[in-house]
C-alpha positions as CSV (number, residue, x, y, z in Angstrom):
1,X,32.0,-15.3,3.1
2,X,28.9,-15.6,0.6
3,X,27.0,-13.1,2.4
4,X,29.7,-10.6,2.8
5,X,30.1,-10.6,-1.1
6,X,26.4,-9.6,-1.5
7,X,27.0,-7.3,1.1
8,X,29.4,-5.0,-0.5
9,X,28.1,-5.9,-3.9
10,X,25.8,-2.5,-4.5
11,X,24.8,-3.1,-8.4
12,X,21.4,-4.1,-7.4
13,X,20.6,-0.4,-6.3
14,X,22.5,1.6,-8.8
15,X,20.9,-0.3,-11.5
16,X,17.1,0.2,-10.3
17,X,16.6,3.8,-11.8
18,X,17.8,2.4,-15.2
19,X,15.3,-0.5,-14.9
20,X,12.6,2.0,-13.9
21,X,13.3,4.0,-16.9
22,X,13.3,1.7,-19.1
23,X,9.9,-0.2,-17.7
24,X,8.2,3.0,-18.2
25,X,9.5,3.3,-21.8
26,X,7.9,0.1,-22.3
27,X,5.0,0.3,-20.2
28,X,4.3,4.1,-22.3
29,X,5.0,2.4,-25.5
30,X,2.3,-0.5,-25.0
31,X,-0.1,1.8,-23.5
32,X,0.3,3.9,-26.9
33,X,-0.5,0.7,-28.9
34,X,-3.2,0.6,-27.2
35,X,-5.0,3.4,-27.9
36,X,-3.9,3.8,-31.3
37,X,-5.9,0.5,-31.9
38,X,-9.1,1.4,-30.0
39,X,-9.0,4.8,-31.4
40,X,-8.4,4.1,-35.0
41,X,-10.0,-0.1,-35.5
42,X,-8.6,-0.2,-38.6
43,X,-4.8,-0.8,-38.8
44,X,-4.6,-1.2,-42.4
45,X,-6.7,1.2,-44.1
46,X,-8.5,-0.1,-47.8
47,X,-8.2,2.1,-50.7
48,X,-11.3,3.6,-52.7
49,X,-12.1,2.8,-56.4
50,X,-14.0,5.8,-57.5
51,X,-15.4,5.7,-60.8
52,X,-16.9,8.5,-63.1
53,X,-19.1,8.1,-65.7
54,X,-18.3,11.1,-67.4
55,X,-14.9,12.7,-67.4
56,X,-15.8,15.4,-70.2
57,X,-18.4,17.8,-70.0
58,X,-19.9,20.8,-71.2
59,X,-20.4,23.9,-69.7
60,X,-23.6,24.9,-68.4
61,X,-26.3,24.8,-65.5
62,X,-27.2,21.7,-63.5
63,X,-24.8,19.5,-65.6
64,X,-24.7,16.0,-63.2
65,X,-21.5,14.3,-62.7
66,X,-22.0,10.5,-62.0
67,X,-19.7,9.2,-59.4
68,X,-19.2,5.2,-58.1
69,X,-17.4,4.1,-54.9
70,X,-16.2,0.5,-54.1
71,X,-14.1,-0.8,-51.8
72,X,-10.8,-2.1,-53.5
73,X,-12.2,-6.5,-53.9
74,X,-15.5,-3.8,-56.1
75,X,-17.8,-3.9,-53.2
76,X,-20.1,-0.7,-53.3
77,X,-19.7,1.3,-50.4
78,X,-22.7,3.5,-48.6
79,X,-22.3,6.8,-47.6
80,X,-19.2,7.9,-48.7
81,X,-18.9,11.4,-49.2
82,X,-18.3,12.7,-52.6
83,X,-17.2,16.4,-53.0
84,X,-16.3,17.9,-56.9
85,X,-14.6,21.6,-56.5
86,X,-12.9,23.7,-58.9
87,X,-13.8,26.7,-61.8
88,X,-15.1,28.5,-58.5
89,X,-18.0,26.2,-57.8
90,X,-18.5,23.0,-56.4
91,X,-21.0,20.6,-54.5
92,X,-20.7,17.4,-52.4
93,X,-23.4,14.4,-51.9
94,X,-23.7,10.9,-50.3
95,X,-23.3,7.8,-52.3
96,X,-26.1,5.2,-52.0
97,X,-26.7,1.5,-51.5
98,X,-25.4,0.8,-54.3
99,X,-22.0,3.4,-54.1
100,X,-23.2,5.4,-56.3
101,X,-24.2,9.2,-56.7
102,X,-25.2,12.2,-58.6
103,X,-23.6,15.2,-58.0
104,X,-25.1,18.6,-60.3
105,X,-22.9,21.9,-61.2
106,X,-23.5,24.7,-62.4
107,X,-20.3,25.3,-64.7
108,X,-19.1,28.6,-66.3
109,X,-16.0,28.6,-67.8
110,X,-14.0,32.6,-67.7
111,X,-14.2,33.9,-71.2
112,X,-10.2,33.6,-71.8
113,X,-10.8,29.5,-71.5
114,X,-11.6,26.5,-73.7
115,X,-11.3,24.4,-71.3
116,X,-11.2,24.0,-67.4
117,X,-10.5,21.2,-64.9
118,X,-12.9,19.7,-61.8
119,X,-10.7,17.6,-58.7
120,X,-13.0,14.9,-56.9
121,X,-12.3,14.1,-53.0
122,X,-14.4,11.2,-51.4
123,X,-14.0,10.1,-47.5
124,X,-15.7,6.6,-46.9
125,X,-14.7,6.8,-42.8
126,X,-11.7,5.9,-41.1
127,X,-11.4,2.4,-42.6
128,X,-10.3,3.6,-46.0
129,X,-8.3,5.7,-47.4
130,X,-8.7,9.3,-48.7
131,X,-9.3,9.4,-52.2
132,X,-8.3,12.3,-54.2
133,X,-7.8,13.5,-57.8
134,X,-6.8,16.3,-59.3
135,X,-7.9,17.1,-63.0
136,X,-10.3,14.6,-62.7
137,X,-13.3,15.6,-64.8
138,X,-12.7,18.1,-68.0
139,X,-15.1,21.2,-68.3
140,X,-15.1,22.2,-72.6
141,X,-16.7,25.1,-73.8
142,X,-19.9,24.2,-75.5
């Protein structure tokens, strides 16, 4: 009588394509782990400290912007890339050992302005994240 029952007992079969499915759901989801982690090695990104040295300036030519990257526990980061834009000009440059860079503009204010405003953007690679800042450095009309 016990092997009749399993006989006419037909859930085994009907419930395989359901247990297919959701093995491959699985199986998809962990192989996605997987690659997001050898793709990207950092899980957990670290944020930037950027520091400038001088966040009002004058107008003019060659007028250098000091810049300083660490990591966020103030270690100095090498070769993060530092980029100033804005007033129609900007310029980009490599911090050092030491985090830190010059970067020099050329800054013309429009005759109608007092005053104008620089952003600052600096990418340290995929282990930190993006810093950016809007308004970030003053221009004045000297």
């Amino acid at each position: 009588m016990l092997h009749n029952t399993f006989r006419n007992d037909k859930r085994g079969v009907e419930d395989l394509p359901m247990r297919m499915v959701v093995s491959l759901i699985i199986g998809a989801a962990t192989l996605a782990t997987i690659i997001a982690v050898i793709s990207k090695p950092c899980l957990f990104p670290k944020t930037l400290t950027v520091e400038i040295t001088n966040r009002v300036v004058s107008e003019g030519t060659h007028i250098p912007i000091y810049v300083t990257v660490k990591d966020d526990k103030g270690k100095p980061i090498k070769g993060a890339s530092v980029t100033i834009t804005g007033l129609d000009t900007g310029a980009s440059n490599i911090t050092d050992i030491n985090g830190k860079t010059t970067i020099y503009l050329d800054l013309q204010l429009p005759e109608y302005r007092k005053e104008g405003y620089l952003d600052i953007e600096v990418f340290a690679g995929s282990c930190y994240k993006k810093f950016h800042q809007e308004n970030a450095i003053k221009v004045v009309r000297s």
